[in-house]
FIMARBA-450847 format. One record per residue (C-alpha): residue number from 0; residue in one letter; x, y, z. Coordinates in Angstrom, 3 decimals. Example, Ala and Ser with C-alpha at 12.3 -4.5 7.8 and 13.67 -1.06 7.14 Angstrom:
! residues 2
k / r / X / Y / Z
0 / a / 12.300 / -4.500 / 7.800 .
1 / s / 13.670 / -1.060 / 7.140 .
//
This chain:
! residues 104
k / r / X / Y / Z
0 / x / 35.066 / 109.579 / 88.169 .
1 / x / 34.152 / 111.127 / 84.896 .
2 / x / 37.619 / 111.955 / 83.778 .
3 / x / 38.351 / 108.220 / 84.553 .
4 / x / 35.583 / 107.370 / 82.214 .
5 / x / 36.732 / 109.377 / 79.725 .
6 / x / 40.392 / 108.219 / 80.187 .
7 / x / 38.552 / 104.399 / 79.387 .
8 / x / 36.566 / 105.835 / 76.045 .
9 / x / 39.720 / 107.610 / 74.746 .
10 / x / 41.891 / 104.408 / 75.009 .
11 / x / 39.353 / 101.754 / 74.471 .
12 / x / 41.431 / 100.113 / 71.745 .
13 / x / 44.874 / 100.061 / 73.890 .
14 / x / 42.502 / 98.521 / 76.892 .
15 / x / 40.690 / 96.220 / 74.432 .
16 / x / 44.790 / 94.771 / 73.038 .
17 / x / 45.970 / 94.605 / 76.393 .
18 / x / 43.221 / 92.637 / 77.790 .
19 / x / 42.705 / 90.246 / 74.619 .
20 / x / 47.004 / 89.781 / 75.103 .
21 / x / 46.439 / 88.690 / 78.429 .
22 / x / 43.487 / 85.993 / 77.600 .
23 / x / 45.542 / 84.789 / 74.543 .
24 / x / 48.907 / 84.739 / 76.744 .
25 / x / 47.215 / 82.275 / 79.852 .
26 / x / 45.389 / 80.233 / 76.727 .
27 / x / 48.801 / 79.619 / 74.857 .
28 / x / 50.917 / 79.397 / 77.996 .
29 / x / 48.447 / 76.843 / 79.753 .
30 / x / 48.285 / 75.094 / 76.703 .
31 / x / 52.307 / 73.967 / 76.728 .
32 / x / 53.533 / 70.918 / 77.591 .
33 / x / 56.014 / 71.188 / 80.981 .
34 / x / 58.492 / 69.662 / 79.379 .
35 / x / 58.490 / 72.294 / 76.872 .
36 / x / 58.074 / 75.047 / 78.953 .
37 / x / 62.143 / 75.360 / 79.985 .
38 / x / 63.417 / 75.525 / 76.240 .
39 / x / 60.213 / 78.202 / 75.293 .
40 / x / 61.047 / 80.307 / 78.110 .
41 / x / 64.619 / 80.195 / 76.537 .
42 / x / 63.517 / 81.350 / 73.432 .
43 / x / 61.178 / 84.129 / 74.716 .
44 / x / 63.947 / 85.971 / 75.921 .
45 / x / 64.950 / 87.437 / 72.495 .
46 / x / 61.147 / 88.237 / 72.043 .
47 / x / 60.877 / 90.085 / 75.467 .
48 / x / 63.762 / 92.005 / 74.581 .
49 / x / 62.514 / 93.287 / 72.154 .
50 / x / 59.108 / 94.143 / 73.849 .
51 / x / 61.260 / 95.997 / 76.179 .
52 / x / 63.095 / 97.844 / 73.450 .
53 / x / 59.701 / 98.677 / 71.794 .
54 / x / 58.214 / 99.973 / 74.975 .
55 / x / 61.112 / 102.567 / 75.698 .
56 / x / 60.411 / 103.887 / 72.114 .
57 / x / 56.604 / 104.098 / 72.559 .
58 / x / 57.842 / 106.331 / 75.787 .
59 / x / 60.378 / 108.545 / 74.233 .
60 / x / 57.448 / 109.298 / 71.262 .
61 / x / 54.378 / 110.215 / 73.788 .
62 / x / 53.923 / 113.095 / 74.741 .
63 / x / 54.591 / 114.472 / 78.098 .
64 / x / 51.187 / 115.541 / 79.198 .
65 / x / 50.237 / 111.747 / 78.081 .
66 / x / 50.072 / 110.158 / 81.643 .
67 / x / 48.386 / 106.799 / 80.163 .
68 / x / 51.284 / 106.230 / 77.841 .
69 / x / 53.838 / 106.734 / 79.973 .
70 / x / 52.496 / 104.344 / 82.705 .
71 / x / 51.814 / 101.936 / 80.113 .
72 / x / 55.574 / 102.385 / 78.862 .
73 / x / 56.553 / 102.075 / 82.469 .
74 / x / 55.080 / 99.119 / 83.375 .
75 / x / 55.714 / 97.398 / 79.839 .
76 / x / 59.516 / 98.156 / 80.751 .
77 / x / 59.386 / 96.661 / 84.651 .
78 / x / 57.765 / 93.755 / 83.293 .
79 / x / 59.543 / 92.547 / 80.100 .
80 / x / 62.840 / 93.211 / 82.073 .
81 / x / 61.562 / 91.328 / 84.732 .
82 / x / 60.943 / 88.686 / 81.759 .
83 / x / 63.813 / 88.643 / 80.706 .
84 / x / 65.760 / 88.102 / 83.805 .
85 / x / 63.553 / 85.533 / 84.732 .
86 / x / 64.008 / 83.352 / 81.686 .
87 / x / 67.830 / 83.409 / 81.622 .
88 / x / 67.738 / 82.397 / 85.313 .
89 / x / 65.786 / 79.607 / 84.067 .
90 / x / 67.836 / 79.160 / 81.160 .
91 / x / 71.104 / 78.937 / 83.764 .
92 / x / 69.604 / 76.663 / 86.150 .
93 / x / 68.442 / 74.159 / 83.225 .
94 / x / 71.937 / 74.096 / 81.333 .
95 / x / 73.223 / 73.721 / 85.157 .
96 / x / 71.562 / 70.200 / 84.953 .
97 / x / 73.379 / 68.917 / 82.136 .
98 / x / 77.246 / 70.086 / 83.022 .
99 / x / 79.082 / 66.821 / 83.954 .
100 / x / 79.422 / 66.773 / 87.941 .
101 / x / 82.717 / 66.886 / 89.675 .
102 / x / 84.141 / 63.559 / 91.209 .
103 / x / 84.950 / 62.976 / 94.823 .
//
């Protein structure tokens, strides 16, 4: 329990960014229209990307013996790719609605 606590004090700022991200994320993301939520999600594909891109660097540069980073790096990976997957799927099945149907 103590080395967990001390785990918490030593990364109290990464805790305190993540957590703040998350609040500001729900607040900006409940905050958009739904007919604007499609063409965002578009556009934060090229942003995720890059979080994803970012994240592999941040785990190449910690150290080894630097369990916290490399979980965060992990799970920053999973979830912008998972991001990003999810908002061209989106992406496809909205420009799917616009293509000119076949005739019978």
């Amino acid at each position: 329990m103590e080395s967990l606590l001390t785990l918490f004090y030593e990364n109290k700022e990464f805790i305190f960014l993540i957590l703040v991200s998350i609040f500001l994320g729900i607040e900006v993301i409940s905050n958009v229209p739904a007919v604007l939520h499609t063409p965002l999600m578009s556009g934060a594909n090229a942003i995720h990307g890059v979080v994803v891109i970012g994240s592999i660097i941040i785990m190449l540069e910690a150290s080894p013996d630097n369990y916290f980073a490399l979980i965060l790096g992990f799970i920053a990976v999973v979830l912008g790719t998972l991001n990003v997957v999810g908002g061209f799927v989106v992406t496809n099945r909205m420009l799917e609605m616009f293509k000119k149907k076949e005739k019978k």
